[in-house]
Structures are given as structure tokens and as C-alpha cells.
C-alpha positions in Angstrom: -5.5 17.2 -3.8 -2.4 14.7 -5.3 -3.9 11.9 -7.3 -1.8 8.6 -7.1 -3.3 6.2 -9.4 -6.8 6.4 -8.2 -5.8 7.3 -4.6 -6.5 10.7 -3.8 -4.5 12.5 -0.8 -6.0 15.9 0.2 -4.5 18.3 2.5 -7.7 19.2 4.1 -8.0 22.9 2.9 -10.7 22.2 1.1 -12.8 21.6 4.6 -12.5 23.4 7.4 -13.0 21.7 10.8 -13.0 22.9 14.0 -11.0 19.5 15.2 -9.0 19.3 12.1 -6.0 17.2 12.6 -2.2 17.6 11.6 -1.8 16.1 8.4 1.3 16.7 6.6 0.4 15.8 3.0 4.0 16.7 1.8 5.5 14.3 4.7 2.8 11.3 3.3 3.9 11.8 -0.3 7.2 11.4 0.3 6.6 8.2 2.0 3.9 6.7 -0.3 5.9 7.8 -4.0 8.7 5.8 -3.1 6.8 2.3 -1.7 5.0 3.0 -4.5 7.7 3.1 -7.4 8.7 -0.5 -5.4 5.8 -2.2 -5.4 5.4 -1.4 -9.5 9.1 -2.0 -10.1 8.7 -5.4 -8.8 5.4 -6.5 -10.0 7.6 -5.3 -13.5 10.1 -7.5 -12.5 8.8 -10.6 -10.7 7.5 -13.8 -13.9 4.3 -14.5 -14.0 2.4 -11.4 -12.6 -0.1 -9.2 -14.5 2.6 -6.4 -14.8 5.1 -8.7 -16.1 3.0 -10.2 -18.8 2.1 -7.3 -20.1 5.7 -5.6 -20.1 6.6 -9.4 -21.7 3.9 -9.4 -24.7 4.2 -6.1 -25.4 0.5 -5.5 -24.2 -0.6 -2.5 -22.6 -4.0 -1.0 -22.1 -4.9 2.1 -20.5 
């Protein structure tokens, strides 16, 4: 199981199912880590959102 900030991606082993289907985990992280990196980089870089702001004044709370 790969946790992505709060979004968990499991490769199924952990059930077994008699209709399991063909999920390639490694094939869905490669395509999510990227869009995700994006969609930070430009909340990071666009004025005015909550990302910016924070970046901006130097706040940050985990």
C-alpha cells in the first residue's frame, strides 16, 4: 500500500478475490506522481491560492 497525501493505492495482495482485476499499481504511480508534482507546483506558483500564501508569508502548518 503507497500513501500519496492521504490517498492510499493498494496493489490488492492484501485481498484475494476470485475476480480480482489487473491493476498495475506501479503503471498508476507513475501516472499520478507526476500530475501530482503539477498540480502543487502550480498552486505554489499561481497569487492568491492557499499554497501560495503560505509559501509568501512564510507560514506553514503541518
Amino acid at each position: 500500500m503507497v500513501n500519496m497525501g492521504g490517498v492510499y493505492i493498494s496493489s490488492g495482495s492484501e485481498q484475494q478475490s476470485t475476480q480480482r482485476s489487473a491493476i498495475d499499481s506501479n503503471g498508476i504511480l507513475k501516472q499520478l506522481k507526476p500530475a501530482i508534482i503539477s498540480v502543487v507546483s502550480e498552486q505554489a506558483q499561481r497569487p492568491g491560492t492557499p499554497l501560495w500564501k503560505a509559501i509568501k508569508d512564510g507560514r506553514y502548518t503541518a
